[in-house]
C-alpha positions in Angstrom: 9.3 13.4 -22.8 12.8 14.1 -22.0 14.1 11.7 -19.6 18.1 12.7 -19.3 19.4 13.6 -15.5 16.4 10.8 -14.3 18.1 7.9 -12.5 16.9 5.7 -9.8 18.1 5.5 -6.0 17.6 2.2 -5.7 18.6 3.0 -2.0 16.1 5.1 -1.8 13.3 2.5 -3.6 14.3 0.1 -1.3 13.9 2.1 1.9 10.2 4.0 0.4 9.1 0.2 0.0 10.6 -0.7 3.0 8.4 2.5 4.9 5.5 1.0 2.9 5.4 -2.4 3.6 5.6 -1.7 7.5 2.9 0.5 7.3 1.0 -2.5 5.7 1.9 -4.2 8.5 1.0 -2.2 10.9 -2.2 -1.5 9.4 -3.6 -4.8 9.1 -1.7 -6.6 12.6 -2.0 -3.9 14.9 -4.0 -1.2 14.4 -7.1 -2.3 12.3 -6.7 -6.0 13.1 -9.9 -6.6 14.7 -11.9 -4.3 12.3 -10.0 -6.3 9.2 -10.9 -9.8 10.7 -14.2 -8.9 11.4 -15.5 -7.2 8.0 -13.4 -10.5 6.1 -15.1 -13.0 8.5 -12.2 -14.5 9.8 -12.8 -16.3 13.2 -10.1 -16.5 16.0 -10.6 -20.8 14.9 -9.9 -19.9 11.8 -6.9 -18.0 12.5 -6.1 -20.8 15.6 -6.0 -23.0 12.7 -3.7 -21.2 10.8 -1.3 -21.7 13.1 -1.9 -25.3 14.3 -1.2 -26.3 10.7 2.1 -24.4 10.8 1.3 -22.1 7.6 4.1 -19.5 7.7 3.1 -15.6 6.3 6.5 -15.2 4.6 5.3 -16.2 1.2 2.6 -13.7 1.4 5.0 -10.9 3.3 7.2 -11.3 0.8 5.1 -10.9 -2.5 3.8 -7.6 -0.5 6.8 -6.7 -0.4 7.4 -6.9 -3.7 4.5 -5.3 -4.7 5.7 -2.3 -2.4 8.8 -2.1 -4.4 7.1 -2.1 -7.5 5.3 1.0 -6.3 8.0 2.6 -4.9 10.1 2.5 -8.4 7.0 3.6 -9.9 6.4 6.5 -7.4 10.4 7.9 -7.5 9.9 8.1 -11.2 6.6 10.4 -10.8 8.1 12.1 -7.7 11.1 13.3 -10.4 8.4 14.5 -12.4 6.4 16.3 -10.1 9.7 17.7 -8.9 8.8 16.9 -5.5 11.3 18.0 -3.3 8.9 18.4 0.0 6.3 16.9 1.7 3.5 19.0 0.3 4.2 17.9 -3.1 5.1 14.3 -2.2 1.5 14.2 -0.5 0.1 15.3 -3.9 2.2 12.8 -5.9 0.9 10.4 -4.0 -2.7 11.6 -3.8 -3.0 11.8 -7.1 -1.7 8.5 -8.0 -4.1 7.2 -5.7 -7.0 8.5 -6.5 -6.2 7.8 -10.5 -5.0 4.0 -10.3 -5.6 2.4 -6.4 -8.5 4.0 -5.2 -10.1 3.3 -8.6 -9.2 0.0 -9.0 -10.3 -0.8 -5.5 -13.6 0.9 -6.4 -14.2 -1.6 -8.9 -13.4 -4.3 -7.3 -15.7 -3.6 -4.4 -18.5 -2.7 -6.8 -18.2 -6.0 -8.4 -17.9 -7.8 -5.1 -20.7 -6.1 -3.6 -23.0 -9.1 -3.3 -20.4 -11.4 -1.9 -19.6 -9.6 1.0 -22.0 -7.2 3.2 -19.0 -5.1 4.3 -17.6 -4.2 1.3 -18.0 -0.4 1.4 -16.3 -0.6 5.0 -13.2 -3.0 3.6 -13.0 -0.6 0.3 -12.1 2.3 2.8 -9.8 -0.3 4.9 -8.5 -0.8 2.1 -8.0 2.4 -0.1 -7.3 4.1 3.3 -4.2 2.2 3.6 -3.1 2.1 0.2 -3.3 6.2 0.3 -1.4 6.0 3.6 1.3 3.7 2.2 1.7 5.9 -0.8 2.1 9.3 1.2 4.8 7.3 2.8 6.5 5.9 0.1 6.7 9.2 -1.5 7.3 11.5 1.2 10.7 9.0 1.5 11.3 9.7 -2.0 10.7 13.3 -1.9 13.2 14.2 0.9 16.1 11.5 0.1 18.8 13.8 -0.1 
């Protein structure tokens, strides 16, 4: 494959993992808080003592971050091929990626977890539904950097 004229925007990577990573947060803090808690069993004590033992997120927000990053530089290289200059074809990119590595991979993982926790169908499609979100994100941002 003939890789001359590919180059990465790290500006670009940075700001698709950026868009990425908020939408993790926003997925799992705000809008789907409740149903996540719920369908991983944890308790409002559990979560009260979280806090009272003054464990900070950051190591965790920052490896998700990274992660995000990872995906991002991994995305703008397939968005080149693709040639996705648009939405539309960012939103495939990304569709397809999903469905070929992280929905996949979740799905095994939820099959093999099936008889530790009663909710794993619902958190697989937590799950996968925000890793296909983050992904139409991160490449939609990589599409149309200009």
């Amino acid at each position: 494959m003939d890789l001359s004229g590919f180059s990465i925007n790290y500006v670009a990577v940075f700001v698709a993992a950026i868009a990425a990573w908020i939408v993790g947060y926003l997925w799992y803090t705000v809008i789907f808080v409740g149903m996540w808690r719920k369908l991983m069993g944890v308790t409002p004590e559990m979560v009260a003592a979280h806090k009272a033992q003054g464990k900070s997120m950051m190591p965790m927000m920052v490896i998700y971050f990274l992660s995000a990053f990872v995906m991002a530089d991994v995305m703008a290289y397939n968005v080149w091929i693709w040639k996705a200059g648009d939405f539309m074809m960012a939103l495939q990119v990304a569709f397809w990626l999903w469905l070929g590595f992280s929905m996949t991979t979740r799905l095994d993982q939820a099959v093999m977890d099936m008889d530790k926790n009663k909710n794993g169908w619902k958190l697989f499609a937590l799950d996968s539904g925000y890793r296909l979100v983050a992904m139409i994100v991160c490449a939609a941002v990589l599409a149309m950097w200009k």
